[in-house]
ChimeraX commands (.cxc) that place a marker at each C-alpha (Angstrom):
marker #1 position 92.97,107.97,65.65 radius 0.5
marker #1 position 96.41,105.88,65.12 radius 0.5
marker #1 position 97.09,105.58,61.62 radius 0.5
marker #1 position 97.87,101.89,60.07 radius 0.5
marker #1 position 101.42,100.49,59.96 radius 0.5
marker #1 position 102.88,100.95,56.76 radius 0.5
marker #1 position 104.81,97.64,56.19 radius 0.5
marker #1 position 105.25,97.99,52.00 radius 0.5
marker #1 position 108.87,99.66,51.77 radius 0.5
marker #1 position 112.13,98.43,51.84 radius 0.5
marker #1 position 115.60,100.14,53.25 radius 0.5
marker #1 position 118.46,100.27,50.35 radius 0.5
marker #1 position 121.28,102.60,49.86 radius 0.5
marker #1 position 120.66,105.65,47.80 radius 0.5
marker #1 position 121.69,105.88,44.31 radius 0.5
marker #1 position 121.82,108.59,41.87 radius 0.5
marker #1 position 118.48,107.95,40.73 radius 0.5
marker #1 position 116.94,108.75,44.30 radius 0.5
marker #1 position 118.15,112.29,44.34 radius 0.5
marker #1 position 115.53,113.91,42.55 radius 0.5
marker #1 position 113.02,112.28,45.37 radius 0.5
marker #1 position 115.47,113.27,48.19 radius 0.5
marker #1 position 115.88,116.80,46.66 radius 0.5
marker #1 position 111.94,117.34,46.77 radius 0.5
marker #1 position 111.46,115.58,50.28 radius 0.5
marker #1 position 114.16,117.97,51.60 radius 0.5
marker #1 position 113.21,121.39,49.72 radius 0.5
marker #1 position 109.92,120.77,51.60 radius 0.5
marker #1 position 111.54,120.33,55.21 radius 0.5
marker #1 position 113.63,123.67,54.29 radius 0.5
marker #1 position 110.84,125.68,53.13 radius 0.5
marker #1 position 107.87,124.41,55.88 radius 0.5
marker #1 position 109.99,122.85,59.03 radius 0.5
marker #1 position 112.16,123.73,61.36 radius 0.5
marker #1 position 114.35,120.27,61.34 radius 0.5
marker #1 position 116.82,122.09,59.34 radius 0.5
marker #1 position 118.48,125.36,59.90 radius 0.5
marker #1 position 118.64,126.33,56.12 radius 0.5
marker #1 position 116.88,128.68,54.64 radius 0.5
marker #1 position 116.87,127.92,51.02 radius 0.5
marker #1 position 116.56,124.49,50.06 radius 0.5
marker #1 position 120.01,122.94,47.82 radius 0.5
marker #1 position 119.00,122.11,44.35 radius 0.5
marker #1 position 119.99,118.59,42.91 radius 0.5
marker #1 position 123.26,118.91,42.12 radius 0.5
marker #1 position 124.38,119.96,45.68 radius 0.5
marker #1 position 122.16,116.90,46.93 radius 0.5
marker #1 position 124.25,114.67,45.34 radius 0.5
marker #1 position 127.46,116.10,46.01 radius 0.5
marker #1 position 125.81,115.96,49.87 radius 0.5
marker #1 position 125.45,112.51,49.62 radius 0.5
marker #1 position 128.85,111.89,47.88 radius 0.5
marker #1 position 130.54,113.56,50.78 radius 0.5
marker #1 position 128.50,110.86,52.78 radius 0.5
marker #1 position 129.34,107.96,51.08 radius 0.5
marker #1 position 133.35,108.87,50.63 radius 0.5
marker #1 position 133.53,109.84,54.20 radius 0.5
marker #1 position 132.37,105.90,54.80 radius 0.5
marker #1 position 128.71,106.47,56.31 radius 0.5
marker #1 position 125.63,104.96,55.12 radius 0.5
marker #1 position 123.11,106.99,53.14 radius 0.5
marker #1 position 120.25,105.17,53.03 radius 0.5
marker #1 position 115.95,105.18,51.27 radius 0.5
marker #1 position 112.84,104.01,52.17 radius 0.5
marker #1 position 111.56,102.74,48.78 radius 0.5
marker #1 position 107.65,101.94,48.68 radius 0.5
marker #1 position 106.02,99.21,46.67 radius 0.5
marker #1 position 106.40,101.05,43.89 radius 0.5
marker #1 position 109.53,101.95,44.10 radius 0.5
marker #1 position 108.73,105.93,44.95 radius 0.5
marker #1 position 110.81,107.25,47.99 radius 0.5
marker #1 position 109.20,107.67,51.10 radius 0.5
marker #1 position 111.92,109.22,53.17 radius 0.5
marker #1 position 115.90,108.91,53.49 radius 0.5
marker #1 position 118.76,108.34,56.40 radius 0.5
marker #1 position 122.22,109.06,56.80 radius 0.5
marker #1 position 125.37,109.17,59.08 radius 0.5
marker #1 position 128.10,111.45,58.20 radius 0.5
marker #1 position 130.72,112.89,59.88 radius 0.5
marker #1 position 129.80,114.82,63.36 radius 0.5
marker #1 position 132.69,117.18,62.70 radius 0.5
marker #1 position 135.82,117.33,60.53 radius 0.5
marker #1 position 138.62,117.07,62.49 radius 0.5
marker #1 position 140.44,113.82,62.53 radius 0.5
marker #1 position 139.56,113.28,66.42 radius 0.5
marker #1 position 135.86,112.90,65.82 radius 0.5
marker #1 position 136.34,110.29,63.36 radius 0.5
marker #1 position 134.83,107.79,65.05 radius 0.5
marker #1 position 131.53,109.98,66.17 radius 0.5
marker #1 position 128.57,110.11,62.96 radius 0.5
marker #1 position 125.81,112.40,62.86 radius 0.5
marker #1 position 122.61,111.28,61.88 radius 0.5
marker #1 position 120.06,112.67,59.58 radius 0.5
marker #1 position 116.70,111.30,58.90 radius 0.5
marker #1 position 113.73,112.94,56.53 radius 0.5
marker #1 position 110.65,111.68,55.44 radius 0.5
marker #1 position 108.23,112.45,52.71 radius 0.5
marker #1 position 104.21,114.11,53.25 radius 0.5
marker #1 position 102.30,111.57,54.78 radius 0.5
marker #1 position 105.01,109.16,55.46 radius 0.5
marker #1 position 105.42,110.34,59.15 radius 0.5
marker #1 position 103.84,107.80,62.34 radius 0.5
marker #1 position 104.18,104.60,59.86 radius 0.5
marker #1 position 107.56,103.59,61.29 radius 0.5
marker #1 position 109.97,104.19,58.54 radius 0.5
marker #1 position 111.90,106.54,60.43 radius 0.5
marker #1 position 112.20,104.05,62.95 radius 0.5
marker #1 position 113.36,101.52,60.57 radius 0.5
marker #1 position 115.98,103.89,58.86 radius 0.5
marker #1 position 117.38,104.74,62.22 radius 0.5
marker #1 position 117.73,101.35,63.16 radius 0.5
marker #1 position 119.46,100.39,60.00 radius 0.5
marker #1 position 121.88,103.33,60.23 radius 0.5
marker #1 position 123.12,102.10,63.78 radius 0.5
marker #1 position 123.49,98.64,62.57 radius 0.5
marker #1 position 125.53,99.65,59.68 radius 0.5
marker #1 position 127.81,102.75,61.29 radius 0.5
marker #1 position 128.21,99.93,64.29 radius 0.5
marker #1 position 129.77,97.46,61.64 radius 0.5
marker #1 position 131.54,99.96,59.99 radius 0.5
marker #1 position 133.14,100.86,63.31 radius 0.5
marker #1 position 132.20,104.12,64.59 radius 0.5
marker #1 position 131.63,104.18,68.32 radius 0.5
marker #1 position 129.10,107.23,68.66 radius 0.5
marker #1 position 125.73,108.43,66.71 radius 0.5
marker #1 position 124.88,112.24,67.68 radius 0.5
marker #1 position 121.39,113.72,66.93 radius 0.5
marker #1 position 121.15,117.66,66.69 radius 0.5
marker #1 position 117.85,118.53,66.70 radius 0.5
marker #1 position 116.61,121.37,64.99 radius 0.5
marker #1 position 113.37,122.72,66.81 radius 0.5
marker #1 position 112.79,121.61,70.75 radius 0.5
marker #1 position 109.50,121.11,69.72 radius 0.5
marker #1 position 110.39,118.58,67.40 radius 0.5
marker #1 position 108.71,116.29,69.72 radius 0.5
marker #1 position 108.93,113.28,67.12 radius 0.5
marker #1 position 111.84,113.27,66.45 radius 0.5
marker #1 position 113.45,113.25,70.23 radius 0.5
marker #1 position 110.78,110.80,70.65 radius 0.5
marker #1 position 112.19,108.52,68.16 radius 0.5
marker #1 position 115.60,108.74,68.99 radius 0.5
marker #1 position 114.82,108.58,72.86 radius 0.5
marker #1 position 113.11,105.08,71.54 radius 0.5
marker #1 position 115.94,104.41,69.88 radius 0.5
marker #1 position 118.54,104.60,72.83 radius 0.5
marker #1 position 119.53,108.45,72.65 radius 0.5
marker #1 position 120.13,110.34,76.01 radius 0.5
marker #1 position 119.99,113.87,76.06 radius 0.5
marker #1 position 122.93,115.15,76.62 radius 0.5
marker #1 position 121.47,119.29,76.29 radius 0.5
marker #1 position 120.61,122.00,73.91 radius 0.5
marker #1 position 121.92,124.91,72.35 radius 0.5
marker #1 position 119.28,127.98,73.08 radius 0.5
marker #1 position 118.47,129.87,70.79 radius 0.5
marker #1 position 120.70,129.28,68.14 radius 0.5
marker #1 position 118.71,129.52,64.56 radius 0.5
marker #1 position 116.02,132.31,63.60 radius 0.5
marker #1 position 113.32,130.59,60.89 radius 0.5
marker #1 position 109.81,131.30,60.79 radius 0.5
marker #1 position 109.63,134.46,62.73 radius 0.5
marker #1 position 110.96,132.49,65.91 radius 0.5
marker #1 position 114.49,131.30,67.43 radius 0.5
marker #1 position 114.76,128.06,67.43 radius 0.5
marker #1 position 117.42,125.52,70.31 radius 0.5
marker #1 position 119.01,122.74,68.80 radius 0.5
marker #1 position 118.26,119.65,70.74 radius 0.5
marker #1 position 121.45,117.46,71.14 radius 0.5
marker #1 position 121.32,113.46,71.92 radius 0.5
marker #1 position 123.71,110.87,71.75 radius 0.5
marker #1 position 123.85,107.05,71.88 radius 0.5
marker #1 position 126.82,105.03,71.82 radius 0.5
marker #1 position 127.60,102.47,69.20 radius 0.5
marker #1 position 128.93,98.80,69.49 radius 0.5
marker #1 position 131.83,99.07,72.47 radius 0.5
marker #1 position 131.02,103.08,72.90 radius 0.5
marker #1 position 133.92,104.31,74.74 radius 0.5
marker #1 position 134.29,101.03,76.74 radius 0.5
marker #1 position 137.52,100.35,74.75 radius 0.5
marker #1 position 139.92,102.43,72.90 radius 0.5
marker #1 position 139.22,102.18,68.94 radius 0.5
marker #1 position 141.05,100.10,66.62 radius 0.5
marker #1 position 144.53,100.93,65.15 radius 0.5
marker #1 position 144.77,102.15,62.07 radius 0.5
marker #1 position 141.78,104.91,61.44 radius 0.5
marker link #1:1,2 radius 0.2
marker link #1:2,3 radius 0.2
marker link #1:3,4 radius 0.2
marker link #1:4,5 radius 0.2
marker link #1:5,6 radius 0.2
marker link #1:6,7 radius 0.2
marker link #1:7,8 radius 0.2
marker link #1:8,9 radius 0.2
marker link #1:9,10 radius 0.2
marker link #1:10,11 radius 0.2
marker link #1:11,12 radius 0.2
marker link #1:12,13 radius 0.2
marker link #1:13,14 radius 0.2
marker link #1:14,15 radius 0.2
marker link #1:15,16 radius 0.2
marker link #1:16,17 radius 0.2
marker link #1:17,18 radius 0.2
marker link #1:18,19 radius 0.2
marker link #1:19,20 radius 0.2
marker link #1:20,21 radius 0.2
marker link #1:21,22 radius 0.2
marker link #1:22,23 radius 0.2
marker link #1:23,24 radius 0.2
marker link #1:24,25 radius 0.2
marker link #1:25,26 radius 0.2
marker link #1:26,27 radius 0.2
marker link #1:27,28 radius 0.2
marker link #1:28,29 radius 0.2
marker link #1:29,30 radius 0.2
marker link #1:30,31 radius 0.2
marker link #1:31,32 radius 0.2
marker link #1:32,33 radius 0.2
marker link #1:33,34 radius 0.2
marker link #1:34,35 radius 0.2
marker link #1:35,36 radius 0.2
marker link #1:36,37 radius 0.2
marker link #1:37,38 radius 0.2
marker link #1:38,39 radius 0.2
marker link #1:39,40 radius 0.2
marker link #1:40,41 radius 0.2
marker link #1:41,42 radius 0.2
marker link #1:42,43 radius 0.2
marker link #1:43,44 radius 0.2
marker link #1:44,45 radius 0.2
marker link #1:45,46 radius 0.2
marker link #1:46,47 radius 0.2
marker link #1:47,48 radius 0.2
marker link #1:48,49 radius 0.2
marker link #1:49,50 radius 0.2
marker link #1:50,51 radius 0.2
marker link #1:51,52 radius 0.2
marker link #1:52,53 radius 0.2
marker link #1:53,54 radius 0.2
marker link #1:54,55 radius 0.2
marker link #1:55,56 radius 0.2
marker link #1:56,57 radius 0.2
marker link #1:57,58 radius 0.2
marker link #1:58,59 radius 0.2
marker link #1:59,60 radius 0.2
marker link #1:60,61 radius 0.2
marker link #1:61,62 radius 0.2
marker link #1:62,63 radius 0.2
marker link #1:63,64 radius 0.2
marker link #1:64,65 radius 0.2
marker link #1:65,66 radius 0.2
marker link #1:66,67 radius 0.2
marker link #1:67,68 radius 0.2
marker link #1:68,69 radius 0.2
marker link #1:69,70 radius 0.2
marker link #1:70,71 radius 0.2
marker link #1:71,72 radius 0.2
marker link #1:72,73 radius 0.2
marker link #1:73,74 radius 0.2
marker link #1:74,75 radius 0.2
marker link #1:75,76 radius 0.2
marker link #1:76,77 radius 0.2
marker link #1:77,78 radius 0.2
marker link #1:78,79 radius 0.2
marker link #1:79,80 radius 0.2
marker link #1:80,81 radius 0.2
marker link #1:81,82 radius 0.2
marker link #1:82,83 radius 0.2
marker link #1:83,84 radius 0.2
marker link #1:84,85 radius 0.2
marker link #1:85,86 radius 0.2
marker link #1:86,87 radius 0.2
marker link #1:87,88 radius 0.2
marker link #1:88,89 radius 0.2
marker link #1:89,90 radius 0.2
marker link #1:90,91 radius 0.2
marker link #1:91,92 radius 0.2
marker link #1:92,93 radius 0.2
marker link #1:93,94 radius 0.2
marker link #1:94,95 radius 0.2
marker link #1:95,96 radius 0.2
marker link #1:96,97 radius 0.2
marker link #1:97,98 radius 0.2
marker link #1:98,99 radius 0.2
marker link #1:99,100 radius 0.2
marker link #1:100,101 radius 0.2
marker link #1:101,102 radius 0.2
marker link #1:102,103 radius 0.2
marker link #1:103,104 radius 0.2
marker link #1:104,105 radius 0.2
marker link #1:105,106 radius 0.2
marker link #1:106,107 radius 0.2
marker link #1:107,108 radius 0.2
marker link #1:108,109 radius 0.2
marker link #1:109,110 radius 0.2
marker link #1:110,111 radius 0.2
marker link #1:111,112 radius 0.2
marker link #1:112,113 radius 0.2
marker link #1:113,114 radius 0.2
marker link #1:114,115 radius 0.2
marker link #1:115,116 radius 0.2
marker link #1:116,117 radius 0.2
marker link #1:117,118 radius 0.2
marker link #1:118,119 radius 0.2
marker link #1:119,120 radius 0.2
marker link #1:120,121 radius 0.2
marker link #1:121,122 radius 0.2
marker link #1:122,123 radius 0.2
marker link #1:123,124 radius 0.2
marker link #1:124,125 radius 0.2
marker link #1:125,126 radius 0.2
marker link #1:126,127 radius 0.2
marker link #1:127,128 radius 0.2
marker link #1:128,129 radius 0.2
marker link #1:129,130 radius 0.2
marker link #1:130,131 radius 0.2
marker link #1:131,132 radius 0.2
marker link #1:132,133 radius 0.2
marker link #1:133,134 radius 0.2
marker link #1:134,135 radius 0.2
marker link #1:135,136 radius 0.2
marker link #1:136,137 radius 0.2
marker link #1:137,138 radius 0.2
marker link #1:138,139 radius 0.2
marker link #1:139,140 radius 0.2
marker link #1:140,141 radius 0.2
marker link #1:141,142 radius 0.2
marker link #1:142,143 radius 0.2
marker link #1:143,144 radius 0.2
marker link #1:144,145 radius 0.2
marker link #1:145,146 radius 0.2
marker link #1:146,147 radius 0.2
marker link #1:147,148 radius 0.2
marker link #1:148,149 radius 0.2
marker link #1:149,150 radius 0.2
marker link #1:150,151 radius 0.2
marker link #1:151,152 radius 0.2
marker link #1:152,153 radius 0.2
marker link #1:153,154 radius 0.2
marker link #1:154,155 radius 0.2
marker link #1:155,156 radius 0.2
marker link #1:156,157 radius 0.2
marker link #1:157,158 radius 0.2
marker link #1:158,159 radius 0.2
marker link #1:159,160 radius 0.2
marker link #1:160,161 radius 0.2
marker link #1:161,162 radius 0.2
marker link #1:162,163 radius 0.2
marker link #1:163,164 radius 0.2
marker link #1:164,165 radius 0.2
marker link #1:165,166 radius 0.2
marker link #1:166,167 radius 0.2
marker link #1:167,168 radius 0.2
marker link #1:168,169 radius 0.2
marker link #1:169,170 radius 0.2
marker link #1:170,171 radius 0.2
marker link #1:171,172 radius 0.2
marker link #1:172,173 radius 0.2
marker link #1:173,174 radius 0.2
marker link #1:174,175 radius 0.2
marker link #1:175,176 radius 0.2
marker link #1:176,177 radius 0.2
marker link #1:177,178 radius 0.2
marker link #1:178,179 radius 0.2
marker link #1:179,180 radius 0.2
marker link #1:180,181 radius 0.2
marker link #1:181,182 radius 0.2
marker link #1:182,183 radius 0.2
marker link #1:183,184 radius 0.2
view
């Protein structure tokens, strides 16, 4: 049975108040799922500094707030890697809380972090996946115009199992169809 739409929650950016929420949503992805490779989930403080790092390195970090104001999941783009070279390639990250899932927030945070890494000028958006059987998220980003471009086998150990990291990859604004702009 499909579940209703969810259509009460707004996008905004994240602000210090939202870290608490983001702290727990996360903690529970570390501890239970296999969408991220750590083992321990970050207290509070490191959240923020997380999303600090974000925000100074120019991407969007981004909630889902419900009618009341409670977060229902969170989105961001930071950098893919740290050398200057990939400085115009953002990976994206994308978490939502218990019983939030199949109500298309994710797909509403993902299309609001292309929109805004587009007009902030970066020219690629890479997903890495944790979990190849993290069939809803490759299915959302596959919706959302990612190609798979391959996985890495085998490359975390959580939950008694190894785990691939899916990769996909979807250009932004101009892609590589022209060279970027001077002065980045």
């Amino acid at each position: 049975m499909r579940r209703a739409m969810l259509t009460a929650f707004t996008l905004r950016p994240a602000a210090d108040g939202d870290v608490p929420a983001i702290t727990a949503i996360y903690a529970k992805a570390v501890r239970t799922g296999t969408a991220s490779f750590e083992l321990d989930p970050p207290d509070e403080a490191e959240m923020r500094r997380r999303l600090d790092v974000v925000t100074a390195f120019g991407g969007p970090y981004l909630v889902a707030a419900g009618a009341d104001g409670g977060v229902l999941g969170y989105a961001y783009a930071g950098a893919y890697r740290t050398r200057p070279a990939y400085r115009f390639t953002v990976e994206d990250s994308i978490y939502l809380a218990e019983g939030a899932c199949g109500r298309g927030i994710g797909r509403a945070l993902l299309g609001r972090l292309i929109a805004e890494t587009t007009a902030r000028g970066f020219r690629q958006m890479v997903a890495v996946i944790g979990d190849q059987d993290n069939a809803p998220s490759i299915g959302l980003h596959a919706a959302m115009g990612f190609r798979m471009v391959g996985s890495l086998v085998s490359t975390g150990w959580k939950h008694g199992r190894w785990l691939d990291s899916v990769l996909m990859q979807r250009p932004l604004g101009e892609g590589d169809g022209l060279p970027p702009p001077p002065g980045r």
